[in-house]
C-alpha positions as CSV (number, residue, x, y, z in Angstrom):
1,X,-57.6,53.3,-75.1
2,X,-56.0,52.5,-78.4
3,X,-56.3,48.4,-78.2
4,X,-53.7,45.8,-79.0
5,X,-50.9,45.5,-81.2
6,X,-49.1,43.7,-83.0
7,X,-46.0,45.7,-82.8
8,X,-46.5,46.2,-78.9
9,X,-45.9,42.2,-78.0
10,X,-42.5,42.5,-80.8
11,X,-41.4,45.1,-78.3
12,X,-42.8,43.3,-75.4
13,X,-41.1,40.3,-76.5
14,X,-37.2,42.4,-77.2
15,X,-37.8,44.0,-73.1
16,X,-38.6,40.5,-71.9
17,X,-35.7,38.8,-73.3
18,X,-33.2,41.5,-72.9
19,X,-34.4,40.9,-68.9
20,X,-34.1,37.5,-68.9
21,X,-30.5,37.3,-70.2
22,X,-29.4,40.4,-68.0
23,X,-30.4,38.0,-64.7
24,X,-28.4,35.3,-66.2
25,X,-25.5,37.0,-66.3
26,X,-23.2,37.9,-63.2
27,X,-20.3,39.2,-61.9
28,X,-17.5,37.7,-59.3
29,X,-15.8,39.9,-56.5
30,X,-13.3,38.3,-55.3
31,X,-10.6,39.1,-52.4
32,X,-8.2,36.9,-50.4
33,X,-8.1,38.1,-46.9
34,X,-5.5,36.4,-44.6
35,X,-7.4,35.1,-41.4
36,X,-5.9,37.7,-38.8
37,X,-7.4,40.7,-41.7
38,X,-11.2,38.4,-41.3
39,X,-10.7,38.6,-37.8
40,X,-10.0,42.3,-37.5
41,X,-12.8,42.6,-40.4
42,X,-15.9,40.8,-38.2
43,X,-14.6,43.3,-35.3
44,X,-15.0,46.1,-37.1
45,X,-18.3,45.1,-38.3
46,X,-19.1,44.5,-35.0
47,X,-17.9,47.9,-33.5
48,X,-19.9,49.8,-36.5
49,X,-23.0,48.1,-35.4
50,X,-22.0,49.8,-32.1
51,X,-22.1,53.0,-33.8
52,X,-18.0,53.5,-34.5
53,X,-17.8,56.0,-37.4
54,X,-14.1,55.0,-37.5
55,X,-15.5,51.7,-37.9
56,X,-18.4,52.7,-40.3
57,X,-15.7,54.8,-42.4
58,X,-13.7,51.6,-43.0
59,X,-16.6,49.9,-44.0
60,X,-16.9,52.3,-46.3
61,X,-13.5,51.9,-48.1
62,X,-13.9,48.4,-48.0
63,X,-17.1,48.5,-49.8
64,X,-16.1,50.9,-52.2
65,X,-13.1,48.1,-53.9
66,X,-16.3,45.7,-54.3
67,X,-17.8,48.8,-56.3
68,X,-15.2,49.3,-58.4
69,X,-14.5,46.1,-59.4
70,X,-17.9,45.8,-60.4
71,X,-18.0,48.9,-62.4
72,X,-14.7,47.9,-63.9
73,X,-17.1,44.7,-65.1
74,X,-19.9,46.3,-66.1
75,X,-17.6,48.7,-68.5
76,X,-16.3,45.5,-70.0
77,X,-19.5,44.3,-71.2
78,X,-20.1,47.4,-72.6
């Protein structure tokens, strides 16, 4: 065990504040649905639950938009 230093807590210090301004920072999703679409949504959630894999594949495609915005984002910030 080589023991403590100096140079580890400068390091320790970089990690911990790189984390803490990561958490502070977000990213919005947004989408307007009309109310019939949220209807037909919460249905379809409902018959996935019941084991529709028409239902589940939509889900899919719906979920994948939310990705991609949010890769879109994160590319940004890069």
């Amino acid at each position: 065990m080589s023991g403590f230093s100096p140079d580890d807590m400068a390091d320790l210090e970089r990690i911990f504040a790189r984390t803490v301004e990561d958490s502070e920072k977000g990213y919005i999703v947004e989408f307007h649905l009309s109310k019939l679409a949220a209807q037909e949504m919460v249905e379809e959630w409902i018959e996935g639950l019941m084991g529709s894999r028409t239902a589940i594949k939509s889900w899919m495609h719906n979920y994948s938009y939310i990705v991609e915005s949010i890769m879109e984002q994160l590319q940004a910030d890069d």
